[in-house]
VMD Tcl script that draws the C-alpha trace (Angstrom):
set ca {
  {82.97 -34.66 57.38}
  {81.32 -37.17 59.67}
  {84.72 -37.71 61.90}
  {84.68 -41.20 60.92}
  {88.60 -40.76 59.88}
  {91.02 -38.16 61.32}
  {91.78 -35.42 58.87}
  {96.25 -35.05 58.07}
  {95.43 -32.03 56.88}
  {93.27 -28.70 56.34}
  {89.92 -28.10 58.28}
  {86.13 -28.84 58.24}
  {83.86 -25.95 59.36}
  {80.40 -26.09 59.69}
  {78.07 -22.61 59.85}
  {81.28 -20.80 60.39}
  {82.50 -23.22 63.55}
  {85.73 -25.30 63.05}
  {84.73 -28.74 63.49}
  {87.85 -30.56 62.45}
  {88.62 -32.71 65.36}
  {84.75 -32.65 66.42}
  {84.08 -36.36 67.40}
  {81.62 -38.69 65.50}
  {79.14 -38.71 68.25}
  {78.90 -34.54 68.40}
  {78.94 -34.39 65.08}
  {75.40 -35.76 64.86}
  {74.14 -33.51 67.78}
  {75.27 -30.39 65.10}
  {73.25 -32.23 62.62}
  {75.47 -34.36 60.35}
  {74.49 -37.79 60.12}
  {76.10 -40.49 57.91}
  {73.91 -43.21 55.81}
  {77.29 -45.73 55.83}
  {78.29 -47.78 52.65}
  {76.84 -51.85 52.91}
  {74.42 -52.97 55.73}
  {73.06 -50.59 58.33}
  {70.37 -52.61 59.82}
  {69.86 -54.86 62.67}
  {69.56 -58.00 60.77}
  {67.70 -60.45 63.53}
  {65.09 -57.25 63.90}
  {62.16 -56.56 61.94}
  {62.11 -53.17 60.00}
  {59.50 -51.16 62.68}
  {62.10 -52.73 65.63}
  {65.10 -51.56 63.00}
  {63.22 -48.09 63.04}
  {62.64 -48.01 66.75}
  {66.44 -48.32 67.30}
  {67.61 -46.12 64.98}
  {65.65 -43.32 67.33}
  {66.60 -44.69 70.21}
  {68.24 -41.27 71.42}
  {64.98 -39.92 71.22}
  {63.22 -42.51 73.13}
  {62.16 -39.93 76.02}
  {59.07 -38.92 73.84}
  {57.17 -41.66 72.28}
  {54.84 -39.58 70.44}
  {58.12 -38.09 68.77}
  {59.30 -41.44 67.96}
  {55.98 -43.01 66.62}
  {55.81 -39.21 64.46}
  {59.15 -39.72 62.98}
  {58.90 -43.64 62.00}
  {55.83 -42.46 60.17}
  {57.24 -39.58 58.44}
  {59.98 -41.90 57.25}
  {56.97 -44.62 56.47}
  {55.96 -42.27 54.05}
  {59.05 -42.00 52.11}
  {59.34 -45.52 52.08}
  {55.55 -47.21 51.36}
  {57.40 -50.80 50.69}
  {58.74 -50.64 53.96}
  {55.35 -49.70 55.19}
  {54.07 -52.70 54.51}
  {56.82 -54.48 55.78}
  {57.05 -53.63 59.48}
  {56.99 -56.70 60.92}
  {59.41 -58.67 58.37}
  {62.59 -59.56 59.54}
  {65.74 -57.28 57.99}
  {67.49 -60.30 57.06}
  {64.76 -61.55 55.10}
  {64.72 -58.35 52.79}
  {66.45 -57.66 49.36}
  {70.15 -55.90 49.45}
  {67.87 -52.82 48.23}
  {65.22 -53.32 50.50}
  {67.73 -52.92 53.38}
  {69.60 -50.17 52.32}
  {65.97 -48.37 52.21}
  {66.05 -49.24 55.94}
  {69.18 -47.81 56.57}
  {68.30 -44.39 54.85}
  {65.01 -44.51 56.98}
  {66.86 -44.88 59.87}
  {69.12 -42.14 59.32}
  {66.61 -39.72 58.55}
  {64.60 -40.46 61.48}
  {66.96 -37.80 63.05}
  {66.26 -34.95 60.54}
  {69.83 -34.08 59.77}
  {70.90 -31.00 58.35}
  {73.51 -32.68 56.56}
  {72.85 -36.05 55.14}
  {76.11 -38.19 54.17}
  {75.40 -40.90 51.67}
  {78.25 -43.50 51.13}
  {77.68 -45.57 47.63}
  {73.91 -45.47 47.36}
  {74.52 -47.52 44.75}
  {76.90 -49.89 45.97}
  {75.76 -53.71 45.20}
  {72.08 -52.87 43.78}
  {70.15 -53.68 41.35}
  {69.58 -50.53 38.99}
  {65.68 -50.58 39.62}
  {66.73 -50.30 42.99}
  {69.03 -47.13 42.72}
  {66.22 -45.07 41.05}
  {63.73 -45.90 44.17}
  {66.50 -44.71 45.96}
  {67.76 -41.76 43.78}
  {63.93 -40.90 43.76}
  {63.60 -40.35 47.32}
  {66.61 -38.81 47.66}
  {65.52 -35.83 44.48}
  {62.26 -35.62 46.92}
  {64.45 -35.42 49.94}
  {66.37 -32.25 47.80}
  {62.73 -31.04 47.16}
  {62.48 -30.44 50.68}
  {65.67 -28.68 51.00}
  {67.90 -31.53 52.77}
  {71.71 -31.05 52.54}
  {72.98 -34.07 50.96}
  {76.39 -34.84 50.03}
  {76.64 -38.43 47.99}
  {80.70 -40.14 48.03}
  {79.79 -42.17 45.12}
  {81.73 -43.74 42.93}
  {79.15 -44.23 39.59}
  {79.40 -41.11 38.07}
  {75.96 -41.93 36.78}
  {74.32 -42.13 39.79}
  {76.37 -39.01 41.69}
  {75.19 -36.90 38.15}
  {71.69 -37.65 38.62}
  {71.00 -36.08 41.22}
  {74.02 -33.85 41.79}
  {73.73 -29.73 41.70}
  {77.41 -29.55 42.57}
  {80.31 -32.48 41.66}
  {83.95 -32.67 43.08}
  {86.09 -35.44 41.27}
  {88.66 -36.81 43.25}
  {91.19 -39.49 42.00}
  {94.03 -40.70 44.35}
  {93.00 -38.32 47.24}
  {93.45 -35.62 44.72}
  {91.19 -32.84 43.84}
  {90.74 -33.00 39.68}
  {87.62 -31.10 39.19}
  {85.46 -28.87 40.91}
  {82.12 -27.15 39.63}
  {78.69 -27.67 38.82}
  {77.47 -31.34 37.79}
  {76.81 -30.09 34.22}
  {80.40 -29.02 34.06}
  {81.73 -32.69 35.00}
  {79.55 -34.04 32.77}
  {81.33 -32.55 29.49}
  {84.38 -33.17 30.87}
  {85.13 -36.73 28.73}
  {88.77 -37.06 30.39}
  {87.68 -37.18 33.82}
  {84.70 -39.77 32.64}
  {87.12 -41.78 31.18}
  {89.41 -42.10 34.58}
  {86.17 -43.59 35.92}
  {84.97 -45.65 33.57}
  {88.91 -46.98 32.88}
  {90.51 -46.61 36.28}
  {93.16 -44.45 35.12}
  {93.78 -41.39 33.59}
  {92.83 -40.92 29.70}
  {92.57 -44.46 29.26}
}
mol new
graphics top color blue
foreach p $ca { graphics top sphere $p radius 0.5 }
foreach p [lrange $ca 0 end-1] q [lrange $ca 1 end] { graphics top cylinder $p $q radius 0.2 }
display resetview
């Protein structure tokens, strides 16, 4: 969806417009924007530098920029109060709030999250999984590649279950929930245990 990886087959369409071979770099102009698995800061920077470089492409208007870091400011009130701390200095989960700030300092219409979870503490994950409900509040498209069904489920209107680059279930997060097979393959690794 982001163009990160060239499709073998079928196609991605967005509003109706075939986007399949749409590079990574247009696909953000269309509104798709990617929150990447692992680090996405600048680690030698300090979170409000982090923040100015994440809207660098809108650097033309600096009342636009200053608006946005502070809309994203208030999402994040820890990272409020820690503008002028070095990335590097900051918690796994700290950081990963950084890079979510920094992706929605371009108010995407689609929002790509790559294992929110991946690496954090679970006090962590429910900071995160609350901002992202709020971010749902507001009516953000958000799709979540994530591989604790736990976490996907929480916040989750609509699950697809793949397993080997196969398709096993499609439906409504409810429906994957009672389905004990398919939480088995992730708990286990494999089918049915």
């Amino acid at each position: 969806i982001s163009g990160l990886g060239t499709p073998r087959r079928g196609v991605v369409r967005l509003g109706g417009r075939t986007i399949t071979y749409t590079s990574p770099q247009l696909r953000t102009t269309l509104g798709i924007h990617q929150l990447p698995g692992g680090k996405g800061v600048f680690p030698g920077m300090t979170v409000h530098q982090n923040l100015t470089m994440g809207a660098y492409i809108h650097r033309r208007d600096r009342d636009d920029v200053a608006s946005r870091i502070d809309r994203v400011l208030e999402l994040f009130p820890d990272l409020a109060q820690r503008q002028n701390q070095l990335a590097s200095s900051m918690s796994g989960g700290q950081q990963q709030m950084l890079a979510l700030a920094k992706v929605l300092l371009h108010d995407p219409e689609i929002l790509l999250i790559d294992e929110l979870s991946l690496g954090l503490a679970p006090t962590i994950v429910q900071d995160l999984l609350v901002v992202v409900e709020q971010l749902q509040e507001q009516g953000q498209t958000i799709i979540i590649v994530e591989q604790s069904l736990n976490v996907a489920l929480s916040v989750a209107d609509r699950a697809i279950f793949l397993e080997k680059g196969q398709i096993r279930f499609e439906g409504s997060a409810q429906d994957l929930l009672e389905r004990d097979d398919l939480a088995r393959a992730v708990f286990l690794g494999k089918e049915g245990g």
